[in-house]
N, C-alpha and C positions, 0 to 999 in steps of 0.2 A: 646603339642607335642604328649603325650601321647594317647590321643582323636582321633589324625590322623592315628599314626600307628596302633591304634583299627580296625578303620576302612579301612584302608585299606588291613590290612588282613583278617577284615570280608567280604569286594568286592571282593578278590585275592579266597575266601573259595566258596564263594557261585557261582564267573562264573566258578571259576572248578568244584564244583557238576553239573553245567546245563551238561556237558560235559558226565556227569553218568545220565543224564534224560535218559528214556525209548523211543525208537526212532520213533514208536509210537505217543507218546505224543509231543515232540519236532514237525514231522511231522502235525499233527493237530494243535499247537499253531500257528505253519507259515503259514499254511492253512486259519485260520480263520485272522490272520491278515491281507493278502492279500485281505480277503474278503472286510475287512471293507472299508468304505466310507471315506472320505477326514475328512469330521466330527466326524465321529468315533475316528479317529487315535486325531486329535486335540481335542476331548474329553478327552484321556487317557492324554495326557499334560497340559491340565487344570487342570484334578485331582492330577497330581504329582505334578505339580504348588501348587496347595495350601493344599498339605500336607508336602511339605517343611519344613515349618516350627516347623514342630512337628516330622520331621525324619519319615515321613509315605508316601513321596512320592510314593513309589514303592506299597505298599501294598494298597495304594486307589487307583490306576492307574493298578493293579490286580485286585480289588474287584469288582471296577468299570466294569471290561471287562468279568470277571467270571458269577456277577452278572444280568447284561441289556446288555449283548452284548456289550458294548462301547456306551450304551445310545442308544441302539436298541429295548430294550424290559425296558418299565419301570415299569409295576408291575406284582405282582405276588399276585393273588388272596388268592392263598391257605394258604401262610402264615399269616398273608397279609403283606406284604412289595411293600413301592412305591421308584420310584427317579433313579438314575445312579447307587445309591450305594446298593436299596435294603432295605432301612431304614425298621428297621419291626414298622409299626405303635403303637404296644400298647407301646415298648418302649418309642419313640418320644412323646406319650402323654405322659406317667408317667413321660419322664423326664422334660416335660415343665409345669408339675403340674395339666394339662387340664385330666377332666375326659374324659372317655372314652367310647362314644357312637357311635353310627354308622356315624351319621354327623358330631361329631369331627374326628374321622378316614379316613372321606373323604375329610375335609378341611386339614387336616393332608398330605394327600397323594396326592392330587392338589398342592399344596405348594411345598413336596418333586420333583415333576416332575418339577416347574414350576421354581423353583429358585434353580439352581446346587450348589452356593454356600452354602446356606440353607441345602439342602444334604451332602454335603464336611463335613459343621460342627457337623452336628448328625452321619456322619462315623468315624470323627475324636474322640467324644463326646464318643462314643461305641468303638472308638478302644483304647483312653487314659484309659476310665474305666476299661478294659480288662487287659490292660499292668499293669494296679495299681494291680488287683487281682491277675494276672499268673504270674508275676514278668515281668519287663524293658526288657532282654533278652527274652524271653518265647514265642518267637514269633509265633510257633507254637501254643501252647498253647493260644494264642492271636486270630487268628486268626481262631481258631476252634471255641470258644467263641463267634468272629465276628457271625459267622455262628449258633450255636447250645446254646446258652449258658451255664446255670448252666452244661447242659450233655455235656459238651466239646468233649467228647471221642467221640460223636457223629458225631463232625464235623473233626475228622483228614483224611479223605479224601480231605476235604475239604478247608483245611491248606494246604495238597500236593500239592492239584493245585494251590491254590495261590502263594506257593514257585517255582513251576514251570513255572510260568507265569511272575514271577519277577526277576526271572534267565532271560528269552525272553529279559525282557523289557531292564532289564540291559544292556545285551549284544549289543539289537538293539541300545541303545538311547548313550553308552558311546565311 
């Protein structure tokens, strides 16, 4: 009982913040949702699908959409991170023990494009790690980490938008 009325005052907190989003930003979230493809939209549902179970629907169903567009754009050289979620590759190696060469980095990042749920579990993988270090609440902190690691403070713009985006999704999907 307890667990419920948690959470439903953290639902009740956070669509009243969307309410204080920047009109602006609100403006551009529904902009580019409108944009998306039929595939896109059942993208960000697949990903909230299967972070369910770990309470991270919302935020890989953000990351996912911040990150590849909704599985629009799947990698990014400069980091280098591949997949829906952005996986940064030397992570996914260190964490599956595989050294780290340019050819594992690219069977690495084939993989993340090629198998979504593969992706899911290394966002999931990087976001339980995260929650273990900033603390279970921290979400901010969580998810700047997602984004910048050890330099967290790096990614609190980056947090923003993901809180922004999950305010969206909320509002749209409940």
């Amino acid at each position: 009982m307890r667990y419920i009325v948690t959470l439903l005052l953290t639902a009740t907190l956070l669509l009243a913040k969307w309410s204080t989003a920047p009109i602006d930003i609100k403006e551009q979230l529904i902009d580019e949702y409108k944009s998306f493809s039929f595939m896109q939209r059942e993208n960000l549902k697949s990903a909230c699908k299967l972070g369910e179970p770990f309470n991270l629907c919302y935020s890989l169903a953000a990351i996912g959409w911040k990150e590849s567009m909704a599985g629009k754009y799947k990698v990014n050289i400069s980091d280098p991170s591949c997949g829906f979620f952005h996986n940064n590759l030397k992570t996914v190696l260190s964490r599956a023990g595989t050294r780290d060469t340019s050819f594992n980095r690219n069977v690495a990042c084939q993989a993340l494009i090629d198998n979504f749920q593969y992706a899911a579990g290394e966002a999931v993988a990087e976001l339980e790690y995260w929650r273990s270090v900033r603390g279970k609440y921290s979400w901010t902190a969580v998810w700047a980490s997602y984004n910048a690691g050890w330099k967290y403070e790096n990614g609190k713009d980056y947090a923003q938008d993901i809180r922004y985006r999950i305010w969206f999704l909320q509002k749209l999907w409940r």
